[in-house]
VOKEDO-714746 format. One record per residue: z, y, x of N, C-alpha, C, O in turn; chain; residue number from 1. Coordinates in Angstrom, 2 decimals, m for minus. Example, Ala and Ser with C-alpha at 12.3 -4.5 7.8 and 13.67 -1.06 7.14 Angstrom:
2
n_z,n_y,n_x,ca_z,ca_y,ca_x,c_z,c_y,c_x,o_z,o_y,o_x,chaine,num
7.80,m5.69,13.19,7.80,m4.50,12.30,7.80,m3.30,13.20,8.46,m3.32,14.24,A,1
7.08,m2.25,12.85,7.14,m1.06,13.67,7.87,0.03,12.90,8.04,1.14,13.41,A,2
This chain:
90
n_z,n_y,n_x,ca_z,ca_y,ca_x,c_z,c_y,c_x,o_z,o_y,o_x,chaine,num
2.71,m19.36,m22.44,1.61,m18.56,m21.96,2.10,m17.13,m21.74,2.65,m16.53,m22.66,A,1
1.92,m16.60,m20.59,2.37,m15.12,m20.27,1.20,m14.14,m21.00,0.05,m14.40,m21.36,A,2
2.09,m12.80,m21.07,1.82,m11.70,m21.49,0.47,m11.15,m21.15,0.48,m10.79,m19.98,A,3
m0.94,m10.90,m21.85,m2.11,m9.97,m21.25,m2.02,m9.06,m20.78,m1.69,m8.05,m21.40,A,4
m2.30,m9.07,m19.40,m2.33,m8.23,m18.77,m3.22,m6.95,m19.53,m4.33,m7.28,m19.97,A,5
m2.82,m5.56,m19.70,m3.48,m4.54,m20.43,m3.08,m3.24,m19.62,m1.90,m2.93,m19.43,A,6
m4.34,m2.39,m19.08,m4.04,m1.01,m18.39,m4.70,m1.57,m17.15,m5.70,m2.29,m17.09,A,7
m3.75,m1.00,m15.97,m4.66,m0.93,m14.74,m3.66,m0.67,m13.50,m2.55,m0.17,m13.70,A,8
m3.99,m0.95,m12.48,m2.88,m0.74,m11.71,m3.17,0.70,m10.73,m4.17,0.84,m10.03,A,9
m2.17,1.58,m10.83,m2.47,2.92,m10.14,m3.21,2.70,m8.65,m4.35,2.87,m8.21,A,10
m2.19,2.33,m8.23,m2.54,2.15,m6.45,m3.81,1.07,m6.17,m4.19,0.82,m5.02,A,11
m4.46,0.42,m7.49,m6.20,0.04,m6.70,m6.60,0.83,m7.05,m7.55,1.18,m6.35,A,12
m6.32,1.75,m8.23,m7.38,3.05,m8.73,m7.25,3.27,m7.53,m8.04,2.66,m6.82,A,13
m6.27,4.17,m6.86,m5.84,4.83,m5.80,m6.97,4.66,m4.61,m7.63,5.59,m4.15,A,14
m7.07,2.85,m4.08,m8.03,2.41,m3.71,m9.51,2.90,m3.73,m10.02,3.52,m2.80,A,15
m10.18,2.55,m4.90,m11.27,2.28,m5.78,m11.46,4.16,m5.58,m12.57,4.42,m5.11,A,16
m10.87,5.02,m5.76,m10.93,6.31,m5.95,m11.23,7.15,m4.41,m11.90,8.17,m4.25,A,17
m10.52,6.38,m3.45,m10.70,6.34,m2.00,m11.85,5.97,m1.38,m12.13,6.61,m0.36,A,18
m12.39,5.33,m1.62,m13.66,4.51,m0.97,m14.82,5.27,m1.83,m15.77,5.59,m1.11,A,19
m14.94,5.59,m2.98,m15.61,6.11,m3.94,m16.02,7.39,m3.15,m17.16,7.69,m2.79,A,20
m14.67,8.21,m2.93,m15.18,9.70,m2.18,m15.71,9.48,m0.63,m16.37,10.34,m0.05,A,21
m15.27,7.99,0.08,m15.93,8.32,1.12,m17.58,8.11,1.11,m18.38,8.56,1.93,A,22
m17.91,7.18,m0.21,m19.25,6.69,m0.15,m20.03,7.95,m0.55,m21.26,7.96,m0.40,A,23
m19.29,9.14,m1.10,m19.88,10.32,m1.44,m20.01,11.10,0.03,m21.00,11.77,0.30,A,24
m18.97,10.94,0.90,m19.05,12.05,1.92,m20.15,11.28,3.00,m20.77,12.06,3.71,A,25
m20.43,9.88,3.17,m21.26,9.50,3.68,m22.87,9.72,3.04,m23.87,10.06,3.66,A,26
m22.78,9.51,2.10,m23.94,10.07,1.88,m24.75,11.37,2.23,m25.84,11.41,2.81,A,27
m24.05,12.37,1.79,m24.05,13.76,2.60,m24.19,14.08,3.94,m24.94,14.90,4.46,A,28
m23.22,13.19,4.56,m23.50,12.91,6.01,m25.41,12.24,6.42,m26.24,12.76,7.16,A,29
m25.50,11.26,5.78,m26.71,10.44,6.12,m27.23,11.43,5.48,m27.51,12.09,6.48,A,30
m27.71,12.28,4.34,m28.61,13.65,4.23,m29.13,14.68,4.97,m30.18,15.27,5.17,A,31
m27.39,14.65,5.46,m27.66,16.25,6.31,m28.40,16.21,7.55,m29.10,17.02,8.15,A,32
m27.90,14.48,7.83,m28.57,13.98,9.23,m30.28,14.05,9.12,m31.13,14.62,9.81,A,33
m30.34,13.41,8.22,m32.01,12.92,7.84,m32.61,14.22,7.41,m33.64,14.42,8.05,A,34
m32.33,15.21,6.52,m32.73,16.69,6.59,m32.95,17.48,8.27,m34.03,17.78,8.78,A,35
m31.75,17.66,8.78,m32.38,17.91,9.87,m32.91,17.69,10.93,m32.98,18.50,11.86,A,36
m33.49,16.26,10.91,m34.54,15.61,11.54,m35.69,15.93,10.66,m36.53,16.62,11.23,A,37
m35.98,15.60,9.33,m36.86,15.66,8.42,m37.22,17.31,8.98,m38.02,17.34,9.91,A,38
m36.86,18.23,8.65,m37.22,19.37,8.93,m37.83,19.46,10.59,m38.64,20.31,10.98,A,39
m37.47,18.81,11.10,m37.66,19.28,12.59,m38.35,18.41,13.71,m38.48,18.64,14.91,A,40
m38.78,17.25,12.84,m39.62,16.38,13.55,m40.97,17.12,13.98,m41.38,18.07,13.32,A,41
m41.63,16.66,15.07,m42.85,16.82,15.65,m43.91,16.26,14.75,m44.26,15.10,14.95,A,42
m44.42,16.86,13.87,m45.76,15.78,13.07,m46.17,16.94,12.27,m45.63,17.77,11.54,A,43
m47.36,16.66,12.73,m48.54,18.27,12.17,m49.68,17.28,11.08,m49.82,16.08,11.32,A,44
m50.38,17.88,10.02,m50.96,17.35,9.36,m51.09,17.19,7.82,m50.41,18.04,7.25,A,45
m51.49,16.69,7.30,m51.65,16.65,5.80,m50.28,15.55,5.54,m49.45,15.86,4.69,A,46
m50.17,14.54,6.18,m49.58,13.61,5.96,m47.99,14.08,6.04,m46.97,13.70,5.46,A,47
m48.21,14.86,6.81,m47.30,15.43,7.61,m46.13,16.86,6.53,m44.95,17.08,6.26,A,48
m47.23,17.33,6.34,m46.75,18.30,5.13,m46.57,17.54,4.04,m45.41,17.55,3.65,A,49
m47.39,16.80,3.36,m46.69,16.04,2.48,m44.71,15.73,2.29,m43.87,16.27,1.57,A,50
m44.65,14.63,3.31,m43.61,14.41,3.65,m42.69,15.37,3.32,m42.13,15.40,2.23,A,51
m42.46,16.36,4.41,m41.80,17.82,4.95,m41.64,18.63,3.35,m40.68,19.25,2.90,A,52
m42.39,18.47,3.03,m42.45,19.69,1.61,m42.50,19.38,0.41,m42.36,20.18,m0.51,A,53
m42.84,17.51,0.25,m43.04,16.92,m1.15,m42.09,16.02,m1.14,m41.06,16.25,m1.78,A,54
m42.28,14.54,m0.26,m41.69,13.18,m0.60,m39.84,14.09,0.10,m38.92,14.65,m0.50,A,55
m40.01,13.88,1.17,m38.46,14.33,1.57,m37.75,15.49,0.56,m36.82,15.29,m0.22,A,56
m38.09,16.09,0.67,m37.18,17.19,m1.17,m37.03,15.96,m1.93,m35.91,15.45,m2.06,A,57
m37.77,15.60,m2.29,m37.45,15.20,m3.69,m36.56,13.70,m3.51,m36.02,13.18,m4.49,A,58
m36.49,13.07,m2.09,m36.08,11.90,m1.91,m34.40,12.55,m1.59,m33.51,11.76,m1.86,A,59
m33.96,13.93,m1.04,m32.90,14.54,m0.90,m32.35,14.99,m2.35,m31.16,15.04,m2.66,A,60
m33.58,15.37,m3.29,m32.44,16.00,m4.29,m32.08,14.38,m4.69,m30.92,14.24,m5.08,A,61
m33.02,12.94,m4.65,m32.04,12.07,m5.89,m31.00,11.71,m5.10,m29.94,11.45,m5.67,A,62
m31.06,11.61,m3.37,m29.98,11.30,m2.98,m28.53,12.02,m3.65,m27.57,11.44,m4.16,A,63
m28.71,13.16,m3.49,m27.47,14.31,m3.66,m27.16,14.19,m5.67,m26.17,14.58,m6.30,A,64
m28.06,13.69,m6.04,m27.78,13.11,m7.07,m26.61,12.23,m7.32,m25.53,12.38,m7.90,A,65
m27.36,10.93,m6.46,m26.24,10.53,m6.51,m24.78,10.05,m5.97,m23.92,9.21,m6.26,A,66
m24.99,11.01,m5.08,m23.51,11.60,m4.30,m22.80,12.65,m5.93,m21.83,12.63,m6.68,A,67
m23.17,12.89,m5.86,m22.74,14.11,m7.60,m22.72,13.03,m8.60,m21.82,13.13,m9.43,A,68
m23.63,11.86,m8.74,m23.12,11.03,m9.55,m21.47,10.40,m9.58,m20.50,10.42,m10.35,A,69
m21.79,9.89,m8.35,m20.97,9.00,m7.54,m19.53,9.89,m7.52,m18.44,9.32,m7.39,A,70
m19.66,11.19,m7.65,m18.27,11.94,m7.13,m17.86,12.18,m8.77,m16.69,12.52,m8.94,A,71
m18.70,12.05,m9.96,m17.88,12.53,m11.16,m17.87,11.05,m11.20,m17.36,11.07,m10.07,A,72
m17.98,9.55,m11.51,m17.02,8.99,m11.41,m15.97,8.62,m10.66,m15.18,7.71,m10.90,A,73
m15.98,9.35,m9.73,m14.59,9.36,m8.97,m13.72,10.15,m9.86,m12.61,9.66,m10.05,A,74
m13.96,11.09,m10.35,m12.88,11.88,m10.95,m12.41,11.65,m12.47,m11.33,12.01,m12.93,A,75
m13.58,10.89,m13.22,m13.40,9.66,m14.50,m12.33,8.69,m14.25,m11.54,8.40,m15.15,A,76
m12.27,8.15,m12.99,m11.52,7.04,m12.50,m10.10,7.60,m12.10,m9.10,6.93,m12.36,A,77
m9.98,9.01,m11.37,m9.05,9.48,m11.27,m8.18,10.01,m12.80,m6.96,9.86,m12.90,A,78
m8.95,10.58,m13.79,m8.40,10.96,m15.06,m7.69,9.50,m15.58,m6.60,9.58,m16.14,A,79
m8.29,8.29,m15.41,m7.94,7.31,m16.08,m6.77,6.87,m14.92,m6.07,5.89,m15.19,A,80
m6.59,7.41,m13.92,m5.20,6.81,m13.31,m4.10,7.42,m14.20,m3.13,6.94,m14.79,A,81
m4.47,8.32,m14.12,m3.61,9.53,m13.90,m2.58,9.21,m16.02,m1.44,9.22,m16.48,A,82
m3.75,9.03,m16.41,m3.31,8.25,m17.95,m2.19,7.19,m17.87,m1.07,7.06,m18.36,A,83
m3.00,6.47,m17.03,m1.96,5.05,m16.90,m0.59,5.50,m16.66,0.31,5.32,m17.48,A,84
m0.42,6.12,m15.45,0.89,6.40,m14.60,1.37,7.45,m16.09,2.53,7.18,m16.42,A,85
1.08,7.94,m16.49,1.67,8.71,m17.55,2.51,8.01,m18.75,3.64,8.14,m19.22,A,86
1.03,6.95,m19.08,1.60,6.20,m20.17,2.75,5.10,m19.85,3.76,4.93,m20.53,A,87
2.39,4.40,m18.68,3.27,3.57,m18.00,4.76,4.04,m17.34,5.85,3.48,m17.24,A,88
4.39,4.93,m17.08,5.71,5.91,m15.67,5.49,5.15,m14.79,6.45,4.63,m14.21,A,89
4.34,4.88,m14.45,4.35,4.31,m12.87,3.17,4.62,m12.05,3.11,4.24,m10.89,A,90
């Protein structure tokens, strides 16, 4: 029976750490997009202000949440490469 595998391999962190920041920069992207439509759409009204000044804020800050979530485990995942390759030399 071979050896347990134990640790992690740098270059999927590498991966995993890659895709992680783009799902952060897309997000931001799909925000900034939807903010400045949200801000600048044609719609007058109660319903209207609602939206504009209540539901959209608050649906932008959890987004950006969790883009800020999403980006400190990127950098959890990066500390734990960065261990491996240390402890390993690779």
């Amino acid at each position: 029976m071979g050896e347990a595998f134990l640790g992690s391999n740098p270059e999927d962190m590498q991966d995993l750490i890659t895709k992680i920041n783009q799902a952060v920069d897309q997000i931001h992207q799909a925000v900034n997009g939807l903010d400045s439509k949200a801000t600048s759409v044609q719609w007058n009204g109660p319903d209207a202000n609602n939206f504009k000044h209540t539901e959209w804020p608050q649906h932008k800050q959890n987004l950006n949440k969790v883009a800020d979530d999403l980006h400190q485990v990127g950098q959890t995942v990066q500390k734990q490469r960065q261990q491996q390759i240390d402890t390993s030399g690779h």
